[in-house]
N, C-alpha and C positions, 0 to 999 in steps of 0.2 A: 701600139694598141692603146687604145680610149682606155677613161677610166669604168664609160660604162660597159666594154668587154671585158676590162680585167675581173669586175663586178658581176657579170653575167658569169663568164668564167669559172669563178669561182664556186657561186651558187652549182654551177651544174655537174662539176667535183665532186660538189657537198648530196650533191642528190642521187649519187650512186650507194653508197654506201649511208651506214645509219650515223646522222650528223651529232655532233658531242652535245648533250640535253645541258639546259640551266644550271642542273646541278651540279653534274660533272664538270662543266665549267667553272664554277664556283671552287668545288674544293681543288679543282688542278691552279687555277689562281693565287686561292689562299696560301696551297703548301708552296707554292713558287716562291710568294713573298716569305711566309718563313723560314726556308732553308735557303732562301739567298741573307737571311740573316743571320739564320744559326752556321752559314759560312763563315763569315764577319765574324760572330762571337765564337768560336773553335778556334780560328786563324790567331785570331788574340790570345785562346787559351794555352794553345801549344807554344808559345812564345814564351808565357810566365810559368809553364805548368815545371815542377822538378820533381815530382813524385813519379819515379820509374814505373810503378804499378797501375799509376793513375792513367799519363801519359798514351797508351796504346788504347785505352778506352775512347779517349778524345778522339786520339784518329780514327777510330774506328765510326766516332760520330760526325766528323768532317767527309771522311766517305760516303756517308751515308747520305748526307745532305748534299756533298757534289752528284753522286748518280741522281737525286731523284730532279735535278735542275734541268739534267740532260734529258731527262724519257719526260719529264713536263711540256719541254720547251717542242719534243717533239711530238707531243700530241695536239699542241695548242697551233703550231706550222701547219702540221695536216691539214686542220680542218679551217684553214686561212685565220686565226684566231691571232692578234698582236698579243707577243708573250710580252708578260709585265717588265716596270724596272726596276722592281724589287731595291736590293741592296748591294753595292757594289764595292769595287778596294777604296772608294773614296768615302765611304761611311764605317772605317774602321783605322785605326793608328795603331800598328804593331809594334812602334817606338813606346807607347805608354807606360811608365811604371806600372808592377802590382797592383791591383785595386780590389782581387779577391784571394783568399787563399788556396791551396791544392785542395781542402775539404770541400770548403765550397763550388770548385769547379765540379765535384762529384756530386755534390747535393742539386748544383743546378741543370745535373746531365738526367739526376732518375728525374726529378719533377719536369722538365719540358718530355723526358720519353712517356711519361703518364700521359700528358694532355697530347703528344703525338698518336698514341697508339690509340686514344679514345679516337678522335680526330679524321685515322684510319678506317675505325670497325663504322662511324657513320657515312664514311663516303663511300664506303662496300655499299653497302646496303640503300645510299640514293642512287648507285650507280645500273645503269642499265646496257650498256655493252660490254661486251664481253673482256677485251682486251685496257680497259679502262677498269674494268672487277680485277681482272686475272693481277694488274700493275700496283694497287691500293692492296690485294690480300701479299704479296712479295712486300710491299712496305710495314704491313700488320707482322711480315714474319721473320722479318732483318730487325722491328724495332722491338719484337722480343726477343733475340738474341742480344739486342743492345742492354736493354733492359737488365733481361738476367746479369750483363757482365756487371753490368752498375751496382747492382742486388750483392752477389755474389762476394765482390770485394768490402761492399759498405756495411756487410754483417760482422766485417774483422773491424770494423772500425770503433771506438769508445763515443762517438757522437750517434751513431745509425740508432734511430727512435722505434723502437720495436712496438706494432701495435699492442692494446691490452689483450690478456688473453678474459676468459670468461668461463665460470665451471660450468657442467652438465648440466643439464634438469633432470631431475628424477619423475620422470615419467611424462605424457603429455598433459599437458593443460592447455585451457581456453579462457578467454578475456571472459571474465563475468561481471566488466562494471564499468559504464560510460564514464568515470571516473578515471580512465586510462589518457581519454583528450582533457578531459575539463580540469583538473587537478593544475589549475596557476597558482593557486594556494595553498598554504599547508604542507602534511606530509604529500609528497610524492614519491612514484612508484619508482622500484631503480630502472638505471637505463640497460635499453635492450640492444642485442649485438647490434643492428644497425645501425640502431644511434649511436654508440662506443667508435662504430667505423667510419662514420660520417663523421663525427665530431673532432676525431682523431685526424684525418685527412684534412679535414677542411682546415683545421688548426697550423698542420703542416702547411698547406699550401699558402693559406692569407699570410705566415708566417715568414713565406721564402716572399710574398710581394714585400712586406716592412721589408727586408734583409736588401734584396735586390732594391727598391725604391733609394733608401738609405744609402749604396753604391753612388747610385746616377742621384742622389741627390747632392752630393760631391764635386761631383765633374762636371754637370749640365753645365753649358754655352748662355744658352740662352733665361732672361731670366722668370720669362713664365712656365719652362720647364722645368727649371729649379723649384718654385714655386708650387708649381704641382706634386714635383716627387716628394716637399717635406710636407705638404698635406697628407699624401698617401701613406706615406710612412706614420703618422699618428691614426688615421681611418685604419689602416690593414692592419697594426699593432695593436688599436682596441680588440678589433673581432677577433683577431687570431687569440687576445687575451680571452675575449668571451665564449670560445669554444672550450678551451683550455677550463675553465672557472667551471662548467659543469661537469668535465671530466673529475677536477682535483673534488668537488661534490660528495661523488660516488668514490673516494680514494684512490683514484684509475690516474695514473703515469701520464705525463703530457709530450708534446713533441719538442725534441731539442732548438733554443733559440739560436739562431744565426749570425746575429748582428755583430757578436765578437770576429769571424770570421773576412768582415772589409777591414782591408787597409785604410791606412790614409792619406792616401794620394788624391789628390786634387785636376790630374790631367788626367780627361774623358780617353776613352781607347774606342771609344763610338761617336758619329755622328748622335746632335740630340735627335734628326730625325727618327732613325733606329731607335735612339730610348724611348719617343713617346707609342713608336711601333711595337713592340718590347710592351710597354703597357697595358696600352691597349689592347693588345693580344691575349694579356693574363686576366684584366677587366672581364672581359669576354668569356675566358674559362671558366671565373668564380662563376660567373652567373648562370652558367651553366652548372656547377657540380654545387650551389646554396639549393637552385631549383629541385635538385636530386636529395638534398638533405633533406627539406622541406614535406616534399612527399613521401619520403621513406619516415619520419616522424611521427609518435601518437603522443606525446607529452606537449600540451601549448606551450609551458614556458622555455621549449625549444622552438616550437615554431613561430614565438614572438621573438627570437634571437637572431633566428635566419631572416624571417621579414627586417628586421633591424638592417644585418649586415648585407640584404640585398638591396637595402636602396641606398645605402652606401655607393656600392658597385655603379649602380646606375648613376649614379651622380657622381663618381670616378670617370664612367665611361662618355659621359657628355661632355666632362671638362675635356677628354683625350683628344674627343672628334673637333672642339673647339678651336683647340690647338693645333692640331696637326691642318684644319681646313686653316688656318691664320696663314701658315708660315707654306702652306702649299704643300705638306708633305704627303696630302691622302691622296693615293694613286685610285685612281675611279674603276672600277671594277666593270667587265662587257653589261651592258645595258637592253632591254628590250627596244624594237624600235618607235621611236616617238611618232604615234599617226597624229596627233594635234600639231605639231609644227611641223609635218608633212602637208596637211592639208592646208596650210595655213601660208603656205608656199615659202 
């Protein structure tokens, strides 16, 4: 059989049933490459991990990331789709010394289940077949049992950063003063629960990029990898300072730093491709959850903070693409069909 039956073929498979849309393709893509690296990094973690209680958490996150490799790969078969090639045993060394601590392997299982579980509830909702919804809300509902187990244990823990809490108000009130945006000088008004909660996470998370950066900036191969990760590590260590700075403001508790947490070992337990994957990937979340600070915001000299630390990000995530198109590590994503070099013969 020709190429153009197998071609034809295909298509007329594809035309019985409702064919997998853009978007669907998109996030069955994305999570593919993710959990074929959060294979890679578990496979390594259960290797150093020695904390009994810690341990079964992990696997429970390495199961988690095996099944969804298998129901990806066969959604992506179905519909004649080439599944990606992700990250493989040759982007991981299980021989590597320690390079994180048992804490850290808990701190960096709740912060990837947050941006998993976000990740989730949008692919629900671009998705429009059924059995493509029905596979994304089972992922929304295993990664909040993952969650909770992480939760769960990390409240026993003397590190686990408990958000602020915030009193009552005694009765309702309403904004009675444009004074509420405009106020870049002077006194300013205190900050309100969303800002607390924003400010609070975002702190956490640009915190855990310094902390992880800092890691691979140890081990990286190669030396514009290197290169990048001690940039990022002074860029995501200011912002994660400057969220923290208007919390300490208002006398509000900041999130715990992580940095004591790496070893110091010098031999990577990853390919650099994975760490600028790894990057890139977190690049990606900030600018998504600054985006959400930003609008949730009514005090400007927070949302001259967040425009700060978001072109940051942006300028993180160009050096990522940079990099990764240099060295050939960016796997190209299904493309729409090119009609200009079709016609063009």
């Amino acid at each position: 059989m020709g190429k153009l039956e197998v071609f034809l073929l295909g298509m007329f498979s594809k035309s019985k049933k409702n064919p997998l849309t853009a978007a669907e393709v998109s996030a069955l893509w994305l999570q593919y490459s993710g959990d074929s690296m959060a294979i890679c990094v578990y496979k390594y973690f259960l290797k150093i991990v020695e904390n009994k209680d810690i341990k079964p958490i992990l696997e429970y996150g390495l199961q988690l990331a095996e099944n969804h490799i298998t129901e990806i790969t066969k959604f992506l078969k179905s519909d004649n789709f080439q599944v990606p090639m992700g990250f493989t045993e040759d982007d991981v060394n299980l021989d590597a010394p320690r390079l994180f601590s048992d804490q850290f392997l808990l701190f960096y299982s709740y912060i990837m289940t947050i941006h998993g579980i976000t990740a989730y509830s949008l692919a629900i909702t671009n998705s429009e077949r059924p059995d493509v919804q029905n596979y994304f809300f089972e992922c929304a509902a295993t990664a909040k049992d993952f969650f909770q187990k992480i939760v769960d244990y990390a409240k026993t823990q003397p590190k686990f950063s408990r958000v602020p809490s915030i009193p009552s108000p005694f009765g309702k009130e309403f904004v009675s003063s444009t004074g509420i945006i405009s106020n870049l000088i002077g006194n300013k008004r205190p900050l309100n629960s969303s800002e607390v909660s924003n400010l609070f996470f975002n702190s956490k998370k640009t915190g855990f990029i310094r902390s992880l950066s800092l890691a691979f900036s140890q081990v990286a191969k190669t030396e514009d990898v290197r290169d990048f990760m001690v940039k990022n590590v002074k860029l995501a260590g200011k912002d994660a300072e400057s969220f923290s700075n208007i919390l300490k403001q208002d006398h509000l508790p900041t999130p715990e730093n992580w940095d004591a947490e790496i070893m110091e070992s010098t031999v990577s337990p990853f390919s650099d491709k994975l760490l600028m994957f790894h990057a890139a990937f977190l690049v990606n979340a900030a600018l998504s959850y600054y985006g959400a600070g930003i609008g949730s915001s009514l005090r400007s000299d927070i949302i001259l903070n967040y425009t700060k630390v978001f072109t940051h990000a942006i300028e993180a995530g160009a050096l990522c693409f940079n990099i990764m198109v240099k060295h050939g590590w960016l796997e190209k994503q299904p493309e729409v069909i090119d009609r200009e070099s079709l016609a063009q013969g």
